[in-house]
LUMVOZA-392330 format. One record per residue (C-alpha): residue in one letter; x, y, z. Coordinates in Angstrom, 2 decimals, decimal comma, always signed. Layout:
N
ROVO   code        c1        c2        c3
ROVO      A         X         Y         Z
...
//
This chain:
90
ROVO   code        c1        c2        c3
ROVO      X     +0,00     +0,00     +0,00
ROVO      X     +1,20     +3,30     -0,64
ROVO      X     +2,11     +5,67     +2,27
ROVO      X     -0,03     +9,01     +2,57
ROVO      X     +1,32    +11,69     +4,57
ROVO      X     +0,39    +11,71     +8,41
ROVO      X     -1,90    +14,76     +7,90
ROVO      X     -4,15    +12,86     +5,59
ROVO      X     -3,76     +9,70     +7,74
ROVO      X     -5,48    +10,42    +10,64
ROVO      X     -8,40    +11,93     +9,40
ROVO      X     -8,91     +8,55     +7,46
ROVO      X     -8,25     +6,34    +10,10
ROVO      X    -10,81     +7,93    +12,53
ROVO      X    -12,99     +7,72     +9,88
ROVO      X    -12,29     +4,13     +9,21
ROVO      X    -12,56     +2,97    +12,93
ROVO      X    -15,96     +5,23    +12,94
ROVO      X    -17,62     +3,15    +10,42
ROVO      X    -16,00     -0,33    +12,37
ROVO      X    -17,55     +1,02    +15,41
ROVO      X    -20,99     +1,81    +13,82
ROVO      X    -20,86     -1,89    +12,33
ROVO      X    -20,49     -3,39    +15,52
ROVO      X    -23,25     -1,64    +17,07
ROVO      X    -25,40     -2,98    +14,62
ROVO      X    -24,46     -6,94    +14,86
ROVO      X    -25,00     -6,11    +18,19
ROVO      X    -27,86     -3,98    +18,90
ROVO      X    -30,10     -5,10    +15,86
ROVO      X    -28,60     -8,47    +14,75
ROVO      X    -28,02    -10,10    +18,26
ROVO      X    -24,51    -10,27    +17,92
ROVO      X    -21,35     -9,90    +19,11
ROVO      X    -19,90     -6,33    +19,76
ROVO      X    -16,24     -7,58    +18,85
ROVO      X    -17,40     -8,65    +15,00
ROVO      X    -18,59     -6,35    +12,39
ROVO      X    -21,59     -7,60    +10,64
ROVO      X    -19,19     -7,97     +7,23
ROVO      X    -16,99    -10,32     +9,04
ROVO      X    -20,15    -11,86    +10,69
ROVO      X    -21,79    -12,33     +7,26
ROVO      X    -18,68    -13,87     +6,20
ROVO      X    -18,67    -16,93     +8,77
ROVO      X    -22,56    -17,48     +9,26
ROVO      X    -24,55    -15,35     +6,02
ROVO      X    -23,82    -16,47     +2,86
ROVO      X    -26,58    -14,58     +1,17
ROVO      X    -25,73    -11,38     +2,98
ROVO      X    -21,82    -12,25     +2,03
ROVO      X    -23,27    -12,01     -1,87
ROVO      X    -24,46     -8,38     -1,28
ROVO      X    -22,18     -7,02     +1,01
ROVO      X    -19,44     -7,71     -1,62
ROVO      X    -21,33     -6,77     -3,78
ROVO      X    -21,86     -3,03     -2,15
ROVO      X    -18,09     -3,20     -1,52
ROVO      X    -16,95     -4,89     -4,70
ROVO      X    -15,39     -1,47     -6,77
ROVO      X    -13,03     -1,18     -3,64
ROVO      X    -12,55     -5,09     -2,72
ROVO      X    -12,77     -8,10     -4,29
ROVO      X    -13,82    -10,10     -1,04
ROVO      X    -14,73     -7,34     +1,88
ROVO      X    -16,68     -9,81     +3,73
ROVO      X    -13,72    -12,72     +3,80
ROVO      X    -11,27     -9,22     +4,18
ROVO      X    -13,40     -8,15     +7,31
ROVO      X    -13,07    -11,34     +9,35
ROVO      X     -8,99    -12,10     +8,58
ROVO      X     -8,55     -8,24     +9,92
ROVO      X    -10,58     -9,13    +12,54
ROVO      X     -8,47    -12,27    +13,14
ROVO      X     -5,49    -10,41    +12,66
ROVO      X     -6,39     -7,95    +15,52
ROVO      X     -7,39    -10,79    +17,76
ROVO      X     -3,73    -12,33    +17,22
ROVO      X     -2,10     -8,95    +17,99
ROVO      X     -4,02     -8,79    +21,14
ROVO      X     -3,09    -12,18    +22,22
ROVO      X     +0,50    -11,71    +21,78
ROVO      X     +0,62     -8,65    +23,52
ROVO      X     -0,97    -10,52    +26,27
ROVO      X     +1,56    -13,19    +25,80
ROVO      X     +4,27    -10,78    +26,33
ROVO      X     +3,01     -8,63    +29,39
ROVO      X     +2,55    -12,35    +30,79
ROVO      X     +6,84    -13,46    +30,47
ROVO      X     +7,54    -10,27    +31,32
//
């Protein structure tokens, strides 16, 4: 990925994070899920209708958002567990 100067960045990433945190809120509050998944990432494990039309919404920026979604997600997860890991041999 190309780098974009700090002053752009930021703005982006807020943004970004803004539209994770809405996403979770609605697995959550209207889908019964859980507030650590976004409802792409959810759609990708247990909808595959909604999988079809979420990448399809997403599909001139991603080929896959949904499958995309849930390895970030995993990603995260494994970040947090080896910080963990560390803080514990510490």
């Amino acid at each position: 990925m190309r780098r974009i100067p700090r002053l752009l960045y930021v703005p982006w990433r807020l943004a970004e994070m803004s539209a994770q945190l809405f996403s979770r809120a609605v697995n959550s509050v209207f889908l019964g899920g859980s507030t650590r998944q976004t409802v792409s990432a959810r759609a990708h494990v247990e909808w595959p209708r909604g999988r079809v039309w979420i990448n399809f919404l997403f599909s001139p920026f991603q080929k896959d958002h949904c499958a995309d979604a849930w390895l970030a997600e995993v990603a995260d997860a494994r970040k947090t567990l080896d910080r963990n890991n560390a803080l514990e041999t510490q």
